[in-house]
C-alpha positions in Angstrom: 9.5 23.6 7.1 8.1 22.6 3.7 4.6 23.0 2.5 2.6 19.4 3.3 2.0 18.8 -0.1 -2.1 18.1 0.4 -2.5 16.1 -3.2 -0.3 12.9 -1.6 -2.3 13.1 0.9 -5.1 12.0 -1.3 -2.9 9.6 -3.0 -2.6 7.9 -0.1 -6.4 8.2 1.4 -7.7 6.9 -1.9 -5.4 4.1 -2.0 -5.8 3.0 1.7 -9.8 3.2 0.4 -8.7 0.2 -2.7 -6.5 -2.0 0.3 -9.6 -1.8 2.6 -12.0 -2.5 -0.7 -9.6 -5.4 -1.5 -9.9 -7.4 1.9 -13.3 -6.8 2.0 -15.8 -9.5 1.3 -16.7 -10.6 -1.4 -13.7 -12.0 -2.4 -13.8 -13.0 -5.8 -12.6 -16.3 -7.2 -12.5 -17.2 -10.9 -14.6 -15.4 -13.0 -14.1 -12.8 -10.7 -10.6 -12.8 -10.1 -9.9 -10.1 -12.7 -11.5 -7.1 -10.8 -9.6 -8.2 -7.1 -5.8 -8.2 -9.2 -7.1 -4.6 -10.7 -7.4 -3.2 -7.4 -5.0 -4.8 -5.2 -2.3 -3.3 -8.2 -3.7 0.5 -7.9 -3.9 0.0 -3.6 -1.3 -0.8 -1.8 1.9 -0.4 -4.6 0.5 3.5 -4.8 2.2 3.6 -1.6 5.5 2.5 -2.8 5.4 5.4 -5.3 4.6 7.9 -2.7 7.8 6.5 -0.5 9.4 7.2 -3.4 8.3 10.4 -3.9 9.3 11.4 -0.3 12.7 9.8 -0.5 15.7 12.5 -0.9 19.0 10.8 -0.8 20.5 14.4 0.2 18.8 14.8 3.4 20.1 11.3 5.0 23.0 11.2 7.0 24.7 7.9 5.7 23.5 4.6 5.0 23.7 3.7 8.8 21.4 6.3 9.5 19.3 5.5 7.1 19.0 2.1 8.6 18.0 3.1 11.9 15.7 5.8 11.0 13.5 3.4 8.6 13.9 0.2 10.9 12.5 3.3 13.7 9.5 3.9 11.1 8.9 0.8 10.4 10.4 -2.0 12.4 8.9 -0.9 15.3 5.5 -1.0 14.3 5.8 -4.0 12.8 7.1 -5.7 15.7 4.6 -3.9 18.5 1.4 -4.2 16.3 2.5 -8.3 16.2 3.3 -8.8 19.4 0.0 -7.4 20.2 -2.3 -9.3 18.0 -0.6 -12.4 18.1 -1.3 -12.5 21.8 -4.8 -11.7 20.8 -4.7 -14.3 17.7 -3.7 -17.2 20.6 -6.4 -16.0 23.0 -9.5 -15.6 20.9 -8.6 -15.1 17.5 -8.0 -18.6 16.0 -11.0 -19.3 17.7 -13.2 -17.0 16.5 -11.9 -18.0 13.0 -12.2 -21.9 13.6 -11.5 -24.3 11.0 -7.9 -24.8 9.6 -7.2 -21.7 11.8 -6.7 -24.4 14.5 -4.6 -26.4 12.9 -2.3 -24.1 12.6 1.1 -24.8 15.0 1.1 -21.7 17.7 4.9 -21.0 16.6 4.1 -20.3 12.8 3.4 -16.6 13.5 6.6 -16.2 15.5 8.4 -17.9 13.2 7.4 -15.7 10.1 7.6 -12.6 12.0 11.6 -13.7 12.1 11.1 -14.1 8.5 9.6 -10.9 7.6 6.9 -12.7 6.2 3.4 -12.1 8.1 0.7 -14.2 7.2 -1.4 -15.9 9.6 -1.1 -12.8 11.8 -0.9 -9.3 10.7 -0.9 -10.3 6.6 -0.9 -6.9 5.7 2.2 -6.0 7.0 3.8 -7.6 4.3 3.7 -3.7 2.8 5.9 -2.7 5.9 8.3 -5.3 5.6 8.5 -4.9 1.8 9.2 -1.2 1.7 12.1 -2.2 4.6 13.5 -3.9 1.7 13.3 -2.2 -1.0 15.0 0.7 0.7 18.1 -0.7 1.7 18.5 -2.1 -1.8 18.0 1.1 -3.5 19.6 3.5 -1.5 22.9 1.9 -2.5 21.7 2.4 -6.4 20.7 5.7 -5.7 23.8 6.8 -4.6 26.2 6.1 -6.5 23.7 6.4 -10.1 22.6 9.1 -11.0 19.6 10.3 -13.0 17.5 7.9 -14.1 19.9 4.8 -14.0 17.9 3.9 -11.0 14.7 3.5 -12.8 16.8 1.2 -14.8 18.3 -0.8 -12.2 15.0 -1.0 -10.6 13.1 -2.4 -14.1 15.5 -4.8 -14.3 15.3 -6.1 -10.8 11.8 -6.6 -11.6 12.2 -8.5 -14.8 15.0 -10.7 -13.4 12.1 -12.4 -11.3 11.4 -14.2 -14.6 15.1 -15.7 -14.4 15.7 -16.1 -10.3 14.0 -19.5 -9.4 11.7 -18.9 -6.6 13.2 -20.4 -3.4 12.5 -19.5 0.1 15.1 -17.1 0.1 13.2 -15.1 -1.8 10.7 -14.5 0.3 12.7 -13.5 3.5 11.8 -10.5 4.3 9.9 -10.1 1.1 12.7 -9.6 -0.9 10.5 -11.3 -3.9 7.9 -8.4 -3.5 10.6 -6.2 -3.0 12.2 -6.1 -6.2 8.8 -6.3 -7.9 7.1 -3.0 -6.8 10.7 -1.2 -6.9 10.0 0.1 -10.5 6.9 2.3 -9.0 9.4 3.3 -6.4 12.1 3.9 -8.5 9.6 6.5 -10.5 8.2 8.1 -7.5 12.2 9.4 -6.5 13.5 9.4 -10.3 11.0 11.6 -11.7 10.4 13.8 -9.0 10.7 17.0 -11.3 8.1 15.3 -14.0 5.4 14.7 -11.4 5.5 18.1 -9.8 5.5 19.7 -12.9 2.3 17.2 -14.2 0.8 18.4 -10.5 1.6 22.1 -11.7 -0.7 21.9 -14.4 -4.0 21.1 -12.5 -4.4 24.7 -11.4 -7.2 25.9 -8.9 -9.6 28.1 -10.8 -8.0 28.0 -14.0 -7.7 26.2 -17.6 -3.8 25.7 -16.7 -4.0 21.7 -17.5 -2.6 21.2 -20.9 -5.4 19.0 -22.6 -3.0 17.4 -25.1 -1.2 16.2 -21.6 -4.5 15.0 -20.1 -5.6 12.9 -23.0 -2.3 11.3 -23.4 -2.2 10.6 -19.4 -5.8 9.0 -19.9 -4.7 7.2 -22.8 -2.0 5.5 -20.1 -4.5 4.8 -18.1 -6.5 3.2 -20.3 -3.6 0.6 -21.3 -2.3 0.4 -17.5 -5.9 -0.7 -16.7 -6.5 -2.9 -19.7 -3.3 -4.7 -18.8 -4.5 -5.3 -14.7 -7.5 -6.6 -16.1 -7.0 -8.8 -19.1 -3.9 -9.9 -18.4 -4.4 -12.2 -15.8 -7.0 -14.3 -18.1 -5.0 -14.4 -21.4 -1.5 -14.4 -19.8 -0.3 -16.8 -17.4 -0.5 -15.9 -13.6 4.0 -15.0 -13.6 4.2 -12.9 -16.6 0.9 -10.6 -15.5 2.1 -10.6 -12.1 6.0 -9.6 -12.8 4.7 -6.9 -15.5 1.6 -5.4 -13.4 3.7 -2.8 -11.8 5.1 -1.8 -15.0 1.1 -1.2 -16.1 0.5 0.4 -12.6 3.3 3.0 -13.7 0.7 3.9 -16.4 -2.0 5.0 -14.0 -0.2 7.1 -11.9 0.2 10.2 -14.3 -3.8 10.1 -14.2 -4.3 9.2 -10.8 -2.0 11.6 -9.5 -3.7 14.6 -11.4 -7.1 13.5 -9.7 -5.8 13.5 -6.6 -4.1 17.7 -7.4 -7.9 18.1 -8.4 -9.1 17.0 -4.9 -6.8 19.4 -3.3 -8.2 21.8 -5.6 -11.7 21.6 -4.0 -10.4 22.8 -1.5 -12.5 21.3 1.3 -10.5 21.5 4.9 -12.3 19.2 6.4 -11.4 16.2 3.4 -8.2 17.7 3.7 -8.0 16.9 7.6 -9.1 14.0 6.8 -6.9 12.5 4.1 -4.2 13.8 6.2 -5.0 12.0 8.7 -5.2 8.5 6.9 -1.7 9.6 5.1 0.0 10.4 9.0 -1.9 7.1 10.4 -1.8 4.7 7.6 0.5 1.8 9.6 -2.6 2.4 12.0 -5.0 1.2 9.4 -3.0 -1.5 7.8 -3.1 -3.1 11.5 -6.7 -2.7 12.3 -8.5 -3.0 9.5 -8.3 -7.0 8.2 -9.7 -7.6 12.3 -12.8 -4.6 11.8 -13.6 -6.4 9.1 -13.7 -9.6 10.2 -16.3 -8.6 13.0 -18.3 -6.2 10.3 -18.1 -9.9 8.3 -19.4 -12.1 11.6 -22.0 -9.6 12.4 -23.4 -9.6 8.9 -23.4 -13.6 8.8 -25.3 -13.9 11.7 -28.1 -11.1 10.5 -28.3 -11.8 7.1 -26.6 -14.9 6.1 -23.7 -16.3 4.0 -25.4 -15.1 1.2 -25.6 -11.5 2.0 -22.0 -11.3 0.6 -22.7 -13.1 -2.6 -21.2 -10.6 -5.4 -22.6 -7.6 -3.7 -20.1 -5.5 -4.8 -22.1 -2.9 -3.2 -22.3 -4.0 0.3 -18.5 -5.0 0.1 -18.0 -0.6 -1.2 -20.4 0.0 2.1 -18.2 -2.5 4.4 -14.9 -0.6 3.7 -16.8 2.7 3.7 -18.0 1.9 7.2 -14.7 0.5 8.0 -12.2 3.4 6.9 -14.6 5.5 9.1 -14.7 4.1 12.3 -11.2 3.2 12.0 -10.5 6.9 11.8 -10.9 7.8 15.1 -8.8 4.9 16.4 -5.9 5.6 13.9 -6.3 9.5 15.8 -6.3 7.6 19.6 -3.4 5.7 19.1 -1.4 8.7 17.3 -2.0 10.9 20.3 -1.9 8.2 23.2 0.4 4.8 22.1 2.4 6.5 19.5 5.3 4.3 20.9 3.1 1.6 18.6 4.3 3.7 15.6 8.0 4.2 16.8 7.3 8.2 17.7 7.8 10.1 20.6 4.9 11.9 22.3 3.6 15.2 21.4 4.2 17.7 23.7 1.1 19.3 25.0 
């Protein structure tokens, strides 16, 4: 069995942390808009370049099996976890919410389940969904392309979202968001060699990182980030949209040496944890838009509306408090309902 490679673990802790940080309150409008598009780009799309990371064309048995072992991975959650809370969304949940909440018709979440298009329950599935996607349609490409013609095909997928009028079709099943994050997938499986050997660099103990490499991943950075946040108020809203996961592919050199530095700590207990998030992060996506919703209610009726009034702080405290108590949960329903996740149980 292969080594776990601990640093994506900490790709995908730190990037669960930005989806929590995203849908917690404050949500910023307007002015504020820039920061919210910055870190929704750098959370949950980080995930897309881990899958692609992880993805070996060699090791699948065949485009059906493919199929069954990724609708097993992530089908299944995404039809148990909504089953679930849209039983609890028609009991108490619209309810609790109020307001348009009620108005909406009982059959709309059924009806974009069958679309692949969660919104009014279970939103952040959309990531699940997506991914589906975006797998079948690449594993085609990567088969019969080799090198980096992928990364290609997938860029241009991307830009042809400028040319493809946006019907409903495209958002079946997400195909829309699909095609757009497919570049950072793309990257993730077609320079596999180049990321392990920027990961090589960032030794434990030693001056092994390259400092002409560094400055020139910060200098990415820089530009990937600049892009997130300026883009959005001198561009319009498609071109910054469509080109943001090209900027995001900026980032990732530098984010993914921070994250080899992490593992270089060396602390098993973080370890455990990011581990832990990585294994159980379908678990989180489900619970953690309802956590903070109550976190939000209790708040409101202590403090006030106003307590969330750009308090960036409180909102970094919220998803702090929320990643944690959602950690042992994510561990309960690994070890007892792992049917939820589409695995079998352990064996004592």
């Amino acid at each position: 069995m292969a080594q776990r490679k601990v640093w994506l673990d900490y790709i995908k802790l730190i990037a669960m942390f930005l989806v929590v940080v995203y849908h917690t309150p404050p949500r910023c409008e307007c002015d504020g808009y820039v920061h919210e598009l910055a870190l929704f780009n750098m959370g949950a799309p980080v995930f897309f370049f881990a899958a692609g990371y992880l993805f070996n064309i060699t090791r699948q048995g065949g485009f059906l099996a493919f199929l069954l072992h990724r609708a097993r991975q992530l089908l299944i959650p995404y039809a148990s976890f909504s089953v679930i809370f849209y039983a609890l969304w028609l009991v108490v949940g619209r309810k609790m919410a109020g307001g348009q909440e009620m108005d909406i018709d009982s059959w709309t979440p059924v009806w974009q389940f069958l679309q692949g298009a969660p919104d009014v329950v279970l939103g952040t599935f959309w990531f699940l969904v997506a991914l589906f996607t975006m797998q079948l349609i690449y594993y085609p490409i990567r088969k019969y392309l080799p090198g980096y013609w992928p990364l290609g095909v997938a860029v241009l997928l991307n830009l042809s979202l400028f040319v493809i009028p946006d019907t409903p079709v495209m958002h079946l099943w997400n195909l829309d968001k699909a095609l757009l994050y497919m570049p950072i997938y793309a990257i993730g499986n077609c320079c596999r060699p180049q990321v392990d050997k920027l990961v090589s660099m960032v030794q434990t103990g030693k001056c092994g990182l390259d400092v002409r490499v560094f400055h020139r991943c910060v200098a990415a950075a820089v530009l990937g980030l600049g892009f997130l946040i300026l883009a959005p108020v001198h561009w319009n809203r498609e071109p910054a949209y469509v080109l943001a996961p090209l900027a995001i592919i900026l980032v990732l050199p530098l984010y993914t040496m921070i994250c080899r530095g992490l593992e270089a700590v060396h602390s098993p207990a973080m370890d455990r944890i990011a581990r832990t998030v990585a294994i159980n992060g379908i678990s989180y996506l489900a619970l953690q838009n309802y956590l903070i919703g109550i976190i939000k209610m209790v708040i409101g009726k202590l403090a006030g509306p106003a307590a969330f009034d750009d308090n960036i702080i409180l909102k970094i405290v919220i998803a702090l408090v929320v990643m944690a108590i959602l950690y042992p949960l994510a561990l309960i329903i690994e070890r007892y309902l792992p049917f939820l996740l589409g695995k079998p149980y352990k064996k004592q």
